[in-house]
C-alpha positions as CSV (number, residue, x, y, z in Angstrom):
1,X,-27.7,-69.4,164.1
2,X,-27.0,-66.6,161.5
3,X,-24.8,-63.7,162.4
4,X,-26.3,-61.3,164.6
5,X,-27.9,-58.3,162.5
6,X,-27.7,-55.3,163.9
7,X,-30.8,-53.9,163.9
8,X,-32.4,-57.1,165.5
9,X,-32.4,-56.8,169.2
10,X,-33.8,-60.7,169.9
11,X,-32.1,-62.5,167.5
12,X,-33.7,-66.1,168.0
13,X,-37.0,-64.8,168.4
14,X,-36.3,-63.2,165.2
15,X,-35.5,-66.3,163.1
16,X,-38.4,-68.3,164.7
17,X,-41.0,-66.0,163.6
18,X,-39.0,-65.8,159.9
19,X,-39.5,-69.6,160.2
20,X,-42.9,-69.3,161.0
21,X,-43.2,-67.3,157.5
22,X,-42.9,-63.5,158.7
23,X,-41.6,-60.8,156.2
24,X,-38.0,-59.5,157.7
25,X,-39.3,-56.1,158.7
26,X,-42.1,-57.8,160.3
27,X,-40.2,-60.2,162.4
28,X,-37.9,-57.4,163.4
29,X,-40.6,-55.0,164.1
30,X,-41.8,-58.0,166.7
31,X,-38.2,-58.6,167.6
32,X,-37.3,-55.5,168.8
33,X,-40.5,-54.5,170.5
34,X,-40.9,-54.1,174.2
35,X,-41.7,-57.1,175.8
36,X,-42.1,-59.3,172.8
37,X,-40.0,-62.2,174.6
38,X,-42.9,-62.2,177.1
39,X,-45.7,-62.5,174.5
40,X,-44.1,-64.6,171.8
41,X,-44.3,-62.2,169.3
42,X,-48.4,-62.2,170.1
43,X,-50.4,-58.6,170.3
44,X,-50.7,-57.5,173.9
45,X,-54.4,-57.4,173.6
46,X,-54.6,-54.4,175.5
47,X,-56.9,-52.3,172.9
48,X,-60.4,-53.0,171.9
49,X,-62.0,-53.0,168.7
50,X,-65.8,-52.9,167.8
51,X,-64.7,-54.7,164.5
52,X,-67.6,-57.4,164.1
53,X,-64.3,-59.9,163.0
54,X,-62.5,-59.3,166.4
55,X,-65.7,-59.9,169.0
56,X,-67.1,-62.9,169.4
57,X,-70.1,-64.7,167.4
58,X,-70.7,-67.5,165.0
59,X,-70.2,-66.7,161.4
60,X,-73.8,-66.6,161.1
61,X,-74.2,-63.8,163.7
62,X,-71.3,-61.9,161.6
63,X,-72.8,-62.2,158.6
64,X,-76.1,-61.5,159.9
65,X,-74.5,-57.8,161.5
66,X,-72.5,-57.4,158.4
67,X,-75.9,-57.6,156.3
68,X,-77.5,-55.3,159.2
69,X,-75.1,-52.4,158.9
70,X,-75.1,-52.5,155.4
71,X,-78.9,-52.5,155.2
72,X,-78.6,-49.2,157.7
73,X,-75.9,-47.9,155.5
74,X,-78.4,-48.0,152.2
75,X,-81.4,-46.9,154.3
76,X,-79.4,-44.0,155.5
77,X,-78.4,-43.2,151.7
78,X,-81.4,-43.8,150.3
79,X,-83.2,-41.1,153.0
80,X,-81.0,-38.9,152.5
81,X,-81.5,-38.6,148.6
82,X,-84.2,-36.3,147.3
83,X,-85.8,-38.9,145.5
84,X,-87.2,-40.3,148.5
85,X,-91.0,-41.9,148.1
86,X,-93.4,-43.4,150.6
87,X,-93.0,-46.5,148.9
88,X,-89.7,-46.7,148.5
89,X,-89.3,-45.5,152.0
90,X,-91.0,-48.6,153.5
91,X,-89.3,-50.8,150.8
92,X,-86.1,-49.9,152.5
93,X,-87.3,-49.9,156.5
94,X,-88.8,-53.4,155.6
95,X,-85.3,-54.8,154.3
96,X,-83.7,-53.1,157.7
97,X,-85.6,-54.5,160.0
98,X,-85.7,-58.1,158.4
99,X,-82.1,-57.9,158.4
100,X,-82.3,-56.4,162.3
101,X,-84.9,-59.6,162.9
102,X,-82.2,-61.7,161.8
103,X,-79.7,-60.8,164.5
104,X,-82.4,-61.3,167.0
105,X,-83.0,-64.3,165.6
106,X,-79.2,-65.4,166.4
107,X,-79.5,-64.5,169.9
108,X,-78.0,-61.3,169.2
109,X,-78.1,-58.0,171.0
110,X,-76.6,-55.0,171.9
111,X,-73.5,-56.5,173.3
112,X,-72.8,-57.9,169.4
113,X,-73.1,-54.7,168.1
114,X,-76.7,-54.0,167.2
């Protein structure tokens, strides 16, 4: 083993995660944090995220959500314009809910994010 650094608290944990490929700052960030010996250098876990990539779901019921928000994202930019008609008004609810029927269609519900 190298020379102890001194700004690296758990040295060999250090130089495993470098192994592993790990920038230096990040590997020392993980080093030197509480508890890191316990976890391996792993997050805690401890906060939640309603990030559609860190819950649980085929790709296909990710996709399907992705395409979902984005559909509510353009419907919600499109009504808010002043150039809203009737047509295009149920243009854009139609795409919406096909892309909502979608999700259903993968089993999907409110627990996913809908």
């Amino acid at each position: 083993m190298p020379n102890k650094r001194p700004g690296v608290k758990n040295e060999k944990q250090y130089e495993a995660l470098k192994d592993k490929g790990m920038s230096k700052e990040r590997a020392a960030r993980i080093a030197n944090s509480p508890g890191a010996s316990k976890r391996g250098g792993q997050k805690s876990h401890s906060t939640s995220s309603s990030s559609s990539s860190k819950q649980g779901g085929t790709t296909a019921q990710k996709k399907a959500l992705a395409a979902y928000n984005f559909r509510l994202r353009e419907e919600d930019r499109y009504l808010g314009s002043v150039f809203v008609t009737p047509a295009g008004q149920r243009q854009v609810e139609a795409k919406t809910k096909a892309a909502y029927d979608a999700c259903i269609k993968l089993g999907m519900s409110w627990q996913h994010g809908l």
